[in-house]
C-alpha positions in Angstrom: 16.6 0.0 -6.0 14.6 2.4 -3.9 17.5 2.4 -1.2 19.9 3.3 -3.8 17.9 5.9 -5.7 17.4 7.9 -1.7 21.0 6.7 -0.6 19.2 4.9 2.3 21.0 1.7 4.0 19.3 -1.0 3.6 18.3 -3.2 6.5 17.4 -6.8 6.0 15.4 -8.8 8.8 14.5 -12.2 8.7 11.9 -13.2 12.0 12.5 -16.8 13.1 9.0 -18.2 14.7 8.2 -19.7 17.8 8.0 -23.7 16.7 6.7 -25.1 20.0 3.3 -25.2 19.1 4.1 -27.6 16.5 5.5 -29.7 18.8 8.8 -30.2 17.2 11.8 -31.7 18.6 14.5 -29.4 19.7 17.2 -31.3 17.6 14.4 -30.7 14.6 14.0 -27.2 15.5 18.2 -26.4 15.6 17.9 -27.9 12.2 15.0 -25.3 10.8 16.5 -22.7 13.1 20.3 -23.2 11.5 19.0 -23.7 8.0 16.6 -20.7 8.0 19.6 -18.4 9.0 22.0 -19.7 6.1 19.4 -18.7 3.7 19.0 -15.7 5.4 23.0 -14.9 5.0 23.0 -16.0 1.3 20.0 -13.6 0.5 22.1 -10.8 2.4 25.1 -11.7 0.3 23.4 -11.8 -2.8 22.0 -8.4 -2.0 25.7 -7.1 -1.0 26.9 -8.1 -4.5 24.6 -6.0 -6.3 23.9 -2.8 -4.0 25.5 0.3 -4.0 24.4 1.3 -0.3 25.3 -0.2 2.9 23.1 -3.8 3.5 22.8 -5.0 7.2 21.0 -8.3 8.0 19.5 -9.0 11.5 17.9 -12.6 12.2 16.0 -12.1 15.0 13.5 -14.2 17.0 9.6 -13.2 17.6 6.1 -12.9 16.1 7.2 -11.7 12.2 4.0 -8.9 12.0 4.4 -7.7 15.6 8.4 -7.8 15.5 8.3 -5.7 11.7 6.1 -2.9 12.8 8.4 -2.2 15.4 12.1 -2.4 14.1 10.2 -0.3 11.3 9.0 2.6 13.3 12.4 5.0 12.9 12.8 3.8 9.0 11.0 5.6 6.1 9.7 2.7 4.4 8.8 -0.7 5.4 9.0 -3.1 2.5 7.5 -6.7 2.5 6.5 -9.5 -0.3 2.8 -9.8 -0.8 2.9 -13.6 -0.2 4.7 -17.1 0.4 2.5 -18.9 -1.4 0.9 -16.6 -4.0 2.2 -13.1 -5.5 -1.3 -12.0 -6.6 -3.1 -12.5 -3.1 -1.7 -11.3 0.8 -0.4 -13.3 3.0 -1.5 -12.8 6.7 2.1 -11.9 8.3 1.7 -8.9 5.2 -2.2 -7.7 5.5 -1.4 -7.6 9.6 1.9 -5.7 9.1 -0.2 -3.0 6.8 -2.8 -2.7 9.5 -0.4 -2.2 12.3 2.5 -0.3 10.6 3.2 3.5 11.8 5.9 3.2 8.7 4.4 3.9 4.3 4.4 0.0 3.3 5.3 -1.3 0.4 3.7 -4.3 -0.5 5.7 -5.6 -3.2 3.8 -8.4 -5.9 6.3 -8.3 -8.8 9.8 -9.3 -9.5 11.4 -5.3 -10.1 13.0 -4.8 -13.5 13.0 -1.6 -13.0 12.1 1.3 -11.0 8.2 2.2 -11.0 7.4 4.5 -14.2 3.4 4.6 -14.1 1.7 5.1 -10.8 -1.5 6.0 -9.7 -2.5 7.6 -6.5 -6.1 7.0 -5.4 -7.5 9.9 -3.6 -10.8 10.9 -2.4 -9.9 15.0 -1.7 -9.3 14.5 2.0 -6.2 15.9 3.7 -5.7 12.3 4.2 -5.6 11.1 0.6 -3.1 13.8 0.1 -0.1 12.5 1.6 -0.7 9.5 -1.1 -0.1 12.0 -3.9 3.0 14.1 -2.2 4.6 10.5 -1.1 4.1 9.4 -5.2 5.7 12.6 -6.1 8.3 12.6 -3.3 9.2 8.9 -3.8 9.3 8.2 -7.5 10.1 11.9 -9.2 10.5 9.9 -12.5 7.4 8.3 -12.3 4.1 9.0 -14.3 2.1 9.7 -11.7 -1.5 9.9 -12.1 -4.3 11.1 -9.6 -7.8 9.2 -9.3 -10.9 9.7 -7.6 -13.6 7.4 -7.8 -17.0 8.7 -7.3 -18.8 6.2 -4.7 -21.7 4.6 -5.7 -22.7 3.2 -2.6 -25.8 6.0 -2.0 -27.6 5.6 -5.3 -29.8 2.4 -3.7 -30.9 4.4 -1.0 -31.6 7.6 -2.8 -33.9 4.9 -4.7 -35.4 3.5 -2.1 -36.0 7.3 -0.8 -38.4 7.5 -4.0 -35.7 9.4 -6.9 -36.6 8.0 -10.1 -34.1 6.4 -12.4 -33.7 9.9 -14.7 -33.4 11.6 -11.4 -30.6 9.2 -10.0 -28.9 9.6 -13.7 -29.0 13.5 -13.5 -27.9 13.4 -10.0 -25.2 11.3 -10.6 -23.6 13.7 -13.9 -24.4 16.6 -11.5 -21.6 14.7 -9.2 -19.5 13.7 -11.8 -19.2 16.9 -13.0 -18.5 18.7 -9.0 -16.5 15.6 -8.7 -14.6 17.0 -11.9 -14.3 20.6 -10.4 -13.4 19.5 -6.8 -10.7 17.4 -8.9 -9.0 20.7 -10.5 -8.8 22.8 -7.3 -7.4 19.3 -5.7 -4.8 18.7 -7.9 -3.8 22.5 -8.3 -0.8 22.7 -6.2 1.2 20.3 -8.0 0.8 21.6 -11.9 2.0 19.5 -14.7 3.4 17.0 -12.0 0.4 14.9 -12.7 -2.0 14.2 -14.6 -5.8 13.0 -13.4 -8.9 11.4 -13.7 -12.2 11.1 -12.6 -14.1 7.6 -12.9 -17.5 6.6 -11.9 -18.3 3.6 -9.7 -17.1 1.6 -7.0 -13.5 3.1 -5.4 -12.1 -0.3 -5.2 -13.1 -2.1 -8.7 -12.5 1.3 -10.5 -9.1 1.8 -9.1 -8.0 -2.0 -9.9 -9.5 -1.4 -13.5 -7.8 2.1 -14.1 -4.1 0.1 -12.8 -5.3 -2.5 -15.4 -5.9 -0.2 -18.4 -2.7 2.1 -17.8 -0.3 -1.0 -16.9 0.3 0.5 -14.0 3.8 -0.7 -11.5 2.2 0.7 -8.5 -0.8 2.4 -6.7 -0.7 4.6 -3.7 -2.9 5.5 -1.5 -3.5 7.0 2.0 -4.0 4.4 4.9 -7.2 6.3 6.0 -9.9 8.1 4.0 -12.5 10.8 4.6 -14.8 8.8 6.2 -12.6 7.2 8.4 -12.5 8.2 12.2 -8.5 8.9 13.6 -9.5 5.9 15.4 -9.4 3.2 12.2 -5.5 1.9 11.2 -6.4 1.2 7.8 -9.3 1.8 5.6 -11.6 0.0 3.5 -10.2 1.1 0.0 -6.2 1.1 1.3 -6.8 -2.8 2.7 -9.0 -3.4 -0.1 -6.0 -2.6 -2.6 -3.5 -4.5 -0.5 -5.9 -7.5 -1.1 -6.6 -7.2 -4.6 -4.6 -4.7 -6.7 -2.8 -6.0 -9.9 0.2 -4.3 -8.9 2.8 -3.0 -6.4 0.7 -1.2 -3.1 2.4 1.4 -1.2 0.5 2.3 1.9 1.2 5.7 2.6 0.3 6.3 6.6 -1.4 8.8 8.1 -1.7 9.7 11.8 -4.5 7.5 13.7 -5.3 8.2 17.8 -6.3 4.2 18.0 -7.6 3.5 21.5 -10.1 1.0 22.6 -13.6 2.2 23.0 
């Protein structure tokens, strides 16, 4: 659907795995190799018979997370199931794919009826977080798209601990709301009645998974770093946190990282 809807070819790739550490026989492994291809060829056929844009299928062998990542460096979007096994958790071939991908991911955990209508892009006002909002906009015109910022919570032990009593840590914490509010409308500014927003308090990751919960949301987007991350991290906390645990559809929208080792 999302080729069709950008007139994008679709390119299907299925990664056959090394077997040898199994210690399968090579009359075994023709067996898994030729039956894993057929399936591969009746997927591709299946998708031919209902697509409106080119589909091109490529079995090829390697490591499935390393040899993703980099057929997927030229394409626009990268799009993978969430799991095997289990649609409601990540697999590992998907969580290492996110972390290594220089492509926007989509990690996909429901069976599409149809294309995504209510989407919420988790920000947290840095340049970073952004992208997540223009990609939602730029991706899914149709869509609902709403913008969220959670206000962390993470600092309110220690300014405890640093002696602020209770009705001090309360007033503090509307004080922030309400910046968090302001900081919110100057954010969002450039893109109007495009979107609408909200401001929750608590945890980024809990809030965000309740806020997809109570608007039934298809799909949350956010950046793959945050504020706090250095150009140095592939994927942050809250972006791997969602493509753990979200209720929904993940898009990881990527931003530019300078990984090296230290």
């Amino acid at each position: 659907m999302l080729a069709e809807e950008s007139d994008l070819e679709l390119q299907l790739i299925h990664v056959l795995e090394p077997v040898a550490e199994a210690m399968i026989e090579p009359e075994l492994a023709k067996l898994i190799r030729d039956h894993e291809r057929d399936e591969a060829r009746k997927l591709a056929d299946w998708v031919r018979s209902r697509a409106s844009v080119p589909v091109d299928l490529e079995v090829v062998n390697g490591s499935p997370s390393w040899t993703l990542t980099q057929r997927a460096k030229k394409a626009p979007l990268l799009v993978l199931g969430s799991s095997t096994i289990d649609n409601f958790s990540v697999g590992p071939v998907a969580l290492r794919v996110t972390r290594m991908s220089q492509t926007d991911t989509l990690i996909v955990r429901r069976q599409p009826r149809v294309p995504y209508r209510r989407v919420i892009a988790a920000v947290d006002f840095s340049e970073q977080s952004r992208v997540a909002v223009e990609h939602a906009l730029e991706k899914f015109p149709e869509a609902d798209v709403t913008v969220l910022y959670s206000l962390p919570a993470r600092f309110d032990p220690l300014l405890a601990d640093a002696g602020l009593f209770a009705e001090e840590l309360s007033a503090s914490r509307e004080h922030r709301l309400r910046l968090a509010t302001d900081h919110m409308e100057k954010f969002a500014a450039p893109w109007g009645d495009q979107v609408r927003t909200q401001v929750v308090d608590g945890p980024p990751i809990s809030t965000i998974e309740e806020a997809l919960r109570r608007r039934s949301a298809d799909l949350v987007v956010v950046g793959s770093r945050g504020a706090t991350s250095t150009r140095m991290v592939l994927l942050g906390t809250v972006a791997e946190g969602l493509v753990r645990g979200a209720p929904c559809d993940v898009l990881v929208a990527r931003t530019s990282s300078q990984f090296r080792r230290p």
